[in-house]
MMTF fields as JSON, N, C-alpha, C and O atoms, coordinates in Angstrom:
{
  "mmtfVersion": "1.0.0",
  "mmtfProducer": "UNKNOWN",
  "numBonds": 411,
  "numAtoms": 412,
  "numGroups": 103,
  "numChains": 1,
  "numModels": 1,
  "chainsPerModel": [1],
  "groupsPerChain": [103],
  "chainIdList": ["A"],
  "bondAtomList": [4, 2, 8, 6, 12, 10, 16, 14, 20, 18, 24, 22, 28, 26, 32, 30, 36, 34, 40, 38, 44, 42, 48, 46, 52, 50, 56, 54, 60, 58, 64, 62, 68, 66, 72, 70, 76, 74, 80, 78, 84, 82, 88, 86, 92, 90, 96, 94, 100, 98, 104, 102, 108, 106, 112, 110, 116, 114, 120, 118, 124, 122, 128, 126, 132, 130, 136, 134, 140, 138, 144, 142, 148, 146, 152, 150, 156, 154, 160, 158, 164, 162, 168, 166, 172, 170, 176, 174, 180, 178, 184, 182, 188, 186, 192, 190, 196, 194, 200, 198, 204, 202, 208, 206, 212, 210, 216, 214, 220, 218, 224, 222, 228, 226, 232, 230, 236, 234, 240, 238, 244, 242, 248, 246, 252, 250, 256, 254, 260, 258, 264, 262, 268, 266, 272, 270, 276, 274, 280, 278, 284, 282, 288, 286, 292, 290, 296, 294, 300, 298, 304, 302, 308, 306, 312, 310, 316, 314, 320, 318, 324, 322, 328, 326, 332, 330, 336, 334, 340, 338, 344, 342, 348, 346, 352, 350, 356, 354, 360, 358, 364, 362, 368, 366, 372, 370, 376, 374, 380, 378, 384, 382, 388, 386, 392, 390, 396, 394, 400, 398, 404, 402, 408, 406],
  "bondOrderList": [1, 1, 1, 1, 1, 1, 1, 1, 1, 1, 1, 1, 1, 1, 1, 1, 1, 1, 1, 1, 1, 1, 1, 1, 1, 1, 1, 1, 1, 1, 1, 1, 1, 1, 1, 1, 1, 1, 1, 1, 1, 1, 1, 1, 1, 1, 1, 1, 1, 1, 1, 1, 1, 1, 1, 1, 1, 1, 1, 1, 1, 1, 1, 1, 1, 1, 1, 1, 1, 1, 1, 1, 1, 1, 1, 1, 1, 1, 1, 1, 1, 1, 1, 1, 1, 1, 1, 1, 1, 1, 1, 1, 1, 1, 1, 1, 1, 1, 1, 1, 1, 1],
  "groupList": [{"groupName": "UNK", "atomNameList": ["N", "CA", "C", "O"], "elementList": ["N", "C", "C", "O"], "formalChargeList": [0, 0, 0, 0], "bondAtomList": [1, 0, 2, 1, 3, 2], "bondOrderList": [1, 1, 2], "singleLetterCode": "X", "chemCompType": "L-PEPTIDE LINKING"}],
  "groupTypeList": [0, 0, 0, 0, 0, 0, 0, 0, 0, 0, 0, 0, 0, 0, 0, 0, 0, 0, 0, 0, 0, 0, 0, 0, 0, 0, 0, 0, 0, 0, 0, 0, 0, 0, 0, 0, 0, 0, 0, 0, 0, 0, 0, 0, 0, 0, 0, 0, 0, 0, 0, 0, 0, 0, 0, 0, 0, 0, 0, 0, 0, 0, 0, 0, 0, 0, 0, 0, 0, 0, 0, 0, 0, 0, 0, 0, 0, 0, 0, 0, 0, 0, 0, 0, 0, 0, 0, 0, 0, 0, 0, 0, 0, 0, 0, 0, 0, 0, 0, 0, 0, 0, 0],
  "groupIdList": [1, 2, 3, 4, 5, 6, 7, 8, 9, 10, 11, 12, 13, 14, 15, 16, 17, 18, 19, 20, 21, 22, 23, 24, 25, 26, 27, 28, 29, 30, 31, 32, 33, 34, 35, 36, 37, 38, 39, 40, 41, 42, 43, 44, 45, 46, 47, 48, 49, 50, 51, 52, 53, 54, 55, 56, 57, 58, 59, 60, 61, 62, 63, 64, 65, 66, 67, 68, 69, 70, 71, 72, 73, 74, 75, 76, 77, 78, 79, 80, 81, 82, 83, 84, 85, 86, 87, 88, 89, 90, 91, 92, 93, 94, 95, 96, 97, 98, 99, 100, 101, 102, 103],
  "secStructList": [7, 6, 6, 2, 2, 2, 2, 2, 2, 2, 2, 2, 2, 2, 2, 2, 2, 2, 2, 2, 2, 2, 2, 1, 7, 7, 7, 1, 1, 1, 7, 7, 7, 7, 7, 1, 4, 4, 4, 4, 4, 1, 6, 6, 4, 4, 4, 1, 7, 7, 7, 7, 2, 2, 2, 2, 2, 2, 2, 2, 2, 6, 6, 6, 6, 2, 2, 2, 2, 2, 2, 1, 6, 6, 6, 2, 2, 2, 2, 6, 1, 2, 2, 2, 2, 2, 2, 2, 2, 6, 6, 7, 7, 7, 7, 7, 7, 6, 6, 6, 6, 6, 7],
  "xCoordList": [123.372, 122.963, 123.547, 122.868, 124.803, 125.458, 124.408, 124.332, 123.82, 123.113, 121.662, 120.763, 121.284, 119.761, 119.487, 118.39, 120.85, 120.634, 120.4, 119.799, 121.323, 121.214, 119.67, 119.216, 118.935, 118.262, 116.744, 115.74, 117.048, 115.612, 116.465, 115.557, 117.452, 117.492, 117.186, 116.765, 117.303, 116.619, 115.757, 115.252, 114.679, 112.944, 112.951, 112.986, 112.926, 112.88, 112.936, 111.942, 113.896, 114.256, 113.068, 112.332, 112.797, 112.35, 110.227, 109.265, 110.473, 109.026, 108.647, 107.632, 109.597, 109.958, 109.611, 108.507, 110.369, 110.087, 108.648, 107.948, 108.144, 107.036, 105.539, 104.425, 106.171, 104.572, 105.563, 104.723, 106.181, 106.618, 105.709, 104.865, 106.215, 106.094, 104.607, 104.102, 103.714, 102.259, 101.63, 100.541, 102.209, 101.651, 102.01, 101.552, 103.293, 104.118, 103.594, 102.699, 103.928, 103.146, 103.472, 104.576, 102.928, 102.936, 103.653, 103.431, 104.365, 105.097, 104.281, 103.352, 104.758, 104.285, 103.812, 102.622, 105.297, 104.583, 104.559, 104.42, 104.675, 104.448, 104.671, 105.693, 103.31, 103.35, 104.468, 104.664, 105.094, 105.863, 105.644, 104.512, 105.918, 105.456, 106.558, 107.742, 106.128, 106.783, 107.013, 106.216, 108.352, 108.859, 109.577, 110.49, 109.482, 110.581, 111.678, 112.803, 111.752, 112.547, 113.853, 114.978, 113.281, 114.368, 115.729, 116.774, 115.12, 116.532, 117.39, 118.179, 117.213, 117.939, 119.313, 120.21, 119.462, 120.996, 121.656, 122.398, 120.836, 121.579, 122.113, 123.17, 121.662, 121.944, 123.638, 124.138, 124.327, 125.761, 126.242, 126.971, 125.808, 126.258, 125.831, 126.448, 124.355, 124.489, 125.32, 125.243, 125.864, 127.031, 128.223, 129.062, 128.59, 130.086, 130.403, 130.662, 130.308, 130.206, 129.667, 128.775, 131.054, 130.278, 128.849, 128.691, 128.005, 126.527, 126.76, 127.55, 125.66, 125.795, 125.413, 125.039, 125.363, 124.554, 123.247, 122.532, 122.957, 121.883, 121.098, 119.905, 121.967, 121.131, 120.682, 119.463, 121.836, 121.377, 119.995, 119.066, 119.957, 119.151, 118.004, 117.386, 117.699, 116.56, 116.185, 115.111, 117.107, 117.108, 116.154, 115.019, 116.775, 116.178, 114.56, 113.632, 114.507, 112.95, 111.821, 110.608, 112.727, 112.139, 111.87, 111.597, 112.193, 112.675, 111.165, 110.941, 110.292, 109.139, 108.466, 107.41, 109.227, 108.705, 109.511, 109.12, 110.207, 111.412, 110.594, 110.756, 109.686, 108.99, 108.395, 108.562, 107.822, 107.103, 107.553, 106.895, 109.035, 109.647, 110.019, 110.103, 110.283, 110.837, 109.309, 109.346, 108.179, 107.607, 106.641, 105.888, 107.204, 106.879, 107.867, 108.793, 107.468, 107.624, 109.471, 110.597, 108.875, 109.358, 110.726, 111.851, 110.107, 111.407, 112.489, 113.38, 112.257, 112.861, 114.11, 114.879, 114.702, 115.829, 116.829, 118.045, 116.002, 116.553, 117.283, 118.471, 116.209, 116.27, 117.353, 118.419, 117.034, 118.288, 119.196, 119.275, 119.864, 121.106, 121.86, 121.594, 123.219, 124.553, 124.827, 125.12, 124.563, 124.387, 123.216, 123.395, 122.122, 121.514, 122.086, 122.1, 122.484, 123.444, 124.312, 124.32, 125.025, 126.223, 126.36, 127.384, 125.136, 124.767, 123.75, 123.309, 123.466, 122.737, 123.266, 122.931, 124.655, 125.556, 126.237, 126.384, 126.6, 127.13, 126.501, 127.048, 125.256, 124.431, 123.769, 122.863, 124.323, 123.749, 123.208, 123.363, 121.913, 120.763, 120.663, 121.575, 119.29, 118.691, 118.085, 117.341, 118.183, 117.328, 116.452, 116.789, 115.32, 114.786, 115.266, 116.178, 114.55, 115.023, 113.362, 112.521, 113.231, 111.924, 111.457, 110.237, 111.828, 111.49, 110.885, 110.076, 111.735, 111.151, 109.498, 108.313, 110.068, 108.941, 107.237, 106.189, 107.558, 106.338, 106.062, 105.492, 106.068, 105.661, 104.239, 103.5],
  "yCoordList": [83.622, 83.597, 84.776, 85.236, 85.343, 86.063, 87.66, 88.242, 87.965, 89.536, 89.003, 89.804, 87.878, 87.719, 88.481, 88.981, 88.594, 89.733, 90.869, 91.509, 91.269, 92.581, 93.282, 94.224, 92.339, 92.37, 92.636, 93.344, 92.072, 91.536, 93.153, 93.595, 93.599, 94.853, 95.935, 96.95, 95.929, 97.156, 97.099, 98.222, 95.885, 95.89, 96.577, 97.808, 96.034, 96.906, 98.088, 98.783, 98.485, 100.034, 100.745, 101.405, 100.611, 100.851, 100.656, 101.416, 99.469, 99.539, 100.474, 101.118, 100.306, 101.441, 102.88, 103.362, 103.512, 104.776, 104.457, 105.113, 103.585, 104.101, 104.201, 104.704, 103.501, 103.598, 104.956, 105.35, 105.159, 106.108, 107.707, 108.529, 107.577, 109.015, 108.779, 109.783, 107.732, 107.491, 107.99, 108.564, 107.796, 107.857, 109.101, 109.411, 109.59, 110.893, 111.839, 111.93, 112.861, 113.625, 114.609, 114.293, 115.631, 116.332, 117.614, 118.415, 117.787, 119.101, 120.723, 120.924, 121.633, 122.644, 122.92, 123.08, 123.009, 123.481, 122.627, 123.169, 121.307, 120.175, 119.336, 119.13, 118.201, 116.785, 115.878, 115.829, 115.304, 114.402, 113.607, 113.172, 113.246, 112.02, 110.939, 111.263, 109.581, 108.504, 107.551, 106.649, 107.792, 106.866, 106.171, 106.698, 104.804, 104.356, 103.985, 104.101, 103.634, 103.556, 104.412, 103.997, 105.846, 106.95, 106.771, 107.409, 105.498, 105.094, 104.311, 103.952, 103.894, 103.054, 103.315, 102.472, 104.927, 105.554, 105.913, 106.771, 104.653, 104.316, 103.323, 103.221, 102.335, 100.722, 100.439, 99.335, 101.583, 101.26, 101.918, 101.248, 103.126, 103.499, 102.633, 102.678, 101.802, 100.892, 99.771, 99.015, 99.84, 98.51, 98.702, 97.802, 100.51, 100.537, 101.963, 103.028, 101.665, 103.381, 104.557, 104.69, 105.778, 106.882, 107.539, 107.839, 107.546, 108.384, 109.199, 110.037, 109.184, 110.121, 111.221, 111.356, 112.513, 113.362, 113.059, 113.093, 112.759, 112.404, 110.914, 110.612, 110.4, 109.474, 110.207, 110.333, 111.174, 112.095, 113.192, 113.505, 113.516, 114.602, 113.778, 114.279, 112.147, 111.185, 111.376, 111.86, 110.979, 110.718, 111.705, 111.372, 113.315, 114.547, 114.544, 115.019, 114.058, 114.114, 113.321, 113.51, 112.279, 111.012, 111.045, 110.219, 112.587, 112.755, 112.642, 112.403, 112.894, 112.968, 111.501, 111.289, 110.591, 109.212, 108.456, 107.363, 108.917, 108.296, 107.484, 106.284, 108.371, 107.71, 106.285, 105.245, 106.387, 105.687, 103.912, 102.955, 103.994, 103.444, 102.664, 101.436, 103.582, 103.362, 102.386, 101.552, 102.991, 102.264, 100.768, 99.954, 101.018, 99.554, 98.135, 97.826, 97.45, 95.993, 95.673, 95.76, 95.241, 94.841, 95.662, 95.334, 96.672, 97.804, 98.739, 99.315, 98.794, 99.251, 98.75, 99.711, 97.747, 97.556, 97.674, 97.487, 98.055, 97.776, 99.689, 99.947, 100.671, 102.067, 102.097, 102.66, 101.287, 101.88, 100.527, 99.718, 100.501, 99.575, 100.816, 101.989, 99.938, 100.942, 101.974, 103.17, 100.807, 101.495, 102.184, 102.263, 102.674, 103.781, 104.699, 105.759, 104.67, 105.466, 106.546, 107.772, 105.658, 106.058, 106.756, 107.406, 106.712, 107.054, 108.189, 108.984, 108.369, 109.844, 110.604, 111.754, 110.285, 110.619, 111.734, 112.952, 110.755, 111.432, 112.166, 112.592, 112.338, 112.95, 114.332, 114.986, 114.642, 115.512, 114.874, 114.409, 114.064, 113.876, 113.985, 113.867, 114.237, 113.524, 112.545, 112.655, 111.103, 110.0, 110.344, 111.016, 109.961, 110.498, 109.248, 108.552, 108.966, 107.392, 107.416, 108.302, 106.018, 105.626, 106.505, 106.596, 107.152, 107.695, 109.155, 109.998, 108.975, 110.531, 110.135, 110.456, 109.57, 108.731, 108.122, 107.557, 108.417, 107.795, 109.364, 109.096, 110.444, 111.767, 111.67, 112.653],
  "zCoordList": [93.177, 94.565, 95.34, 96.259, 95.045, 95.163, 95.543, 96.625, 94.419, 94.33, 94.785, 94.532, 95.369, 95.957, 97.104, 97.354, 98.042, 99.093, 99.263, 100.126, 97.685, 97.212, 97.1, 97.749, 95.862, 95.625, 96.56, 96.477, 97.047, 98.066, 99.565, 100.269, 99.784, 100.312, 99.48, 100.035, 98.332, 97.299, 97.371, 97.4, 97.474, 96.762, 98.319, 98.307, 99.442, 100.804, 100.764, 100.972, 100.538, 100.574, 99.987, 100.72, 98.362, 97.452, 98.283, 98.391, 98.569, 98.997, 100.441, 100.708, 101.033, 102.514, 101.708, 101.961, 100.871, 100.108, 100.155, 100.927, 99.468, 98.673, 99.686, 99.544, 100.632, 101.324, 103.017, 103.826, 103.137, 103.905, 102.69, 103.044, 101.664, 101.005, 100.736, 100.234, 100.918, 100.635, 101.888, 101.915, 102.695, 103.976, 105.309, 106.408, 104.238, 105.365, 105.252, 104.411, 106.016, 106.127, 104.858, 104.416, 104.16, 103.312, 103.392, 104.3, 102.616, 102.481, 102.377, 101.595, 103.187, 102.855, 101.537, 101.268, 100.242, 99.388, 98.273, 97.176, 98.328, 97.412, 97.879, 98.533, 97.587, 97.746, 97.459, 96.244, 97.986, 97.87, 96.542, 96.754, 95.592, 94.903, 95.021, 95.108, 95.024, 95.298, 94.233, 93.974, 93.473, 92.534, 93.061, 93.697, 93.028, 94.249, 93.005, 93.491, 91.762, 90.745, 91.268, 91.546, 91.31, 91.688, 92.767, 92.892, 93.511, 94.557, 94.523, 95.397, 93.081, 92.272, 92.258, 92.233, 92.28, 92.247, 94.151, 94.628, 94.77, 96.09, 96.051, 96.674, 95.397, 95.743, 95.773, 95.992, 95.526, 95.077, 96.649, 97.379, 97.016, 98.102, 99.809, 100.873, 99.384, 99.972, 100.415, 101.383, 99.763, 99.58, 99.732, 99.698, 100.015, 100.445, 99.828, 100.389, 98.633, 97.595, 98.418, 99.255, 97.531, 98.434, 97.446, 96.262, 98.659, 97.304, 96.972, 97.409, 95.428, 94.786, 95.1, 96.265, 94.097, 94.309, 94.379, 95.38, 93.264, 92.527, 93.923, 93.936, 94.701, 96.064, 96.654, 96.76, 97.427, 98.66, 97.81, 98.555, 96.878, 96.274, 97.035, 97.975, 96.442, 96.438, 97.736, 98.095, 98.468, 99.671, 100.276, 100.62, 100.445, 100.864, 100.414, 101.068, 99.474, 99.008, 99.701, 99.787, 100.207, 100.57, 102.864, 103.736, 102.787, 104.398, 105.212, 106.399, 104.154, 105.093, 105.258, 105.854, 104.658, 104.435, 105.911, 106.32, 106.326, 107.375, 108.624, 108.849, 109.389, 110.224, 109.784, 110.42, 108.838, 107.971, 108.059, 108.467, 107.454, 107.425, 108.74, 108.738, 110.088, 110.825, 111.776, 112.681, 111.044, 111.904, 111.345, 111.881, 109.952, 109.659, 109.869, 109.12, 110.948, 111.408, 110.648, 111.137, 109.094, 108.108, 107.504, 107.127, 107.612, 107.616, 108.252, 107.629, 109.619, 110.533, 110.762, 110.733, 110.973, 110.98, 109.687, 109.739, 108.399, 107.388, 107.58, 107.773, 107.454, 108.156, 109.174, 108.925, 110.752, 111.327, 111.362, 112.287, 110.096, 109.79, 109.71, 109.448, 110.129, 109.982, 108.747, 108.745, 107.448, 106.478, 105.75, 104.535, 106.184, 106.635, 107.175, 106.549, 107.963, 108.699, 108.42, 108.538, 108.016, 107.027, 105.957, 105.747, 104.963, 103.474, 104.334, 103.504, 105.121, 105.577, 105.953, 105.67, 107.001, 107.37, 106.239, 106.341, 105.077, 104.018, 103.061, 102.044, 103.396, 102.494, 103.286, 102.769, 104.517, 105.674, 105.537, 104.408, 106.497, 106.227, 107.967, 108.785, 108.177, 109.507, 109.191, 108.217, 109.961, 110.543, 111.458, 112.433, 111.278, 113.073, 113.784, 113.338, 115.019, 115.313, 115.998, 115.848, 116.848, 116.76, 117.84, 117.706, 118.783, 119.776, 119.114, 119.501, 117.9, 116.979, 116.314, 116.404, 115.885, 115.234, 116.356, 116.044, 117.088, 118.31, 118.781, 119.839, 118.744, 118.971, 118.206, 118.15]
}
């Protein structure tokens, strides 16, 4: 019962990736492709751990998916949770926030 929380915040995350990078906007010089498997090497920095390389790399790939995220219902609070935050924080990353996201 313990890792059901876990769990069910990964498939989130993981499904957040996948329809953010389905739906974001496209990179100059390559399409995004969306493995959401690939964020598998966050789930630890979620939880307290500092991320990896190999998260933040994910992460950066996954930047054009952010709005995406931020503006689905279901996922938005999961996005601007602390720990979101934090793991972007440590990864440089920008968040947009929703006011970015509504442009």
């Amino acid at each position: 019962m313990k890792n059901f929380p876990i769990t069910i915040v990964v498939c989130i995350f993981v499904v957040a990736t996948t329809v953010a990078l389905l739906n974001g906007a496209p990179p100059v010089v390559a399409q995004v492709e969306c493995d959401p498997s690939q964020l598998s090497s966050c789930t630890a920095a979620f939880f307290g751990m500092t991320p990896s390389q190999t998260c933040c790399n994910k992460l950066r790939e996954a930047q054009p998916c952010y709005c995406e995220y931020i503006n689905d219902p279901d996922l938005r609070s999961f996005v601007n949770s602390s720990a979101a935050r934090r793991i972007a924080k440590s990864c440089n990353i920008s968040l947009p926030t929703e006011a970015d996201c509504s442009k």
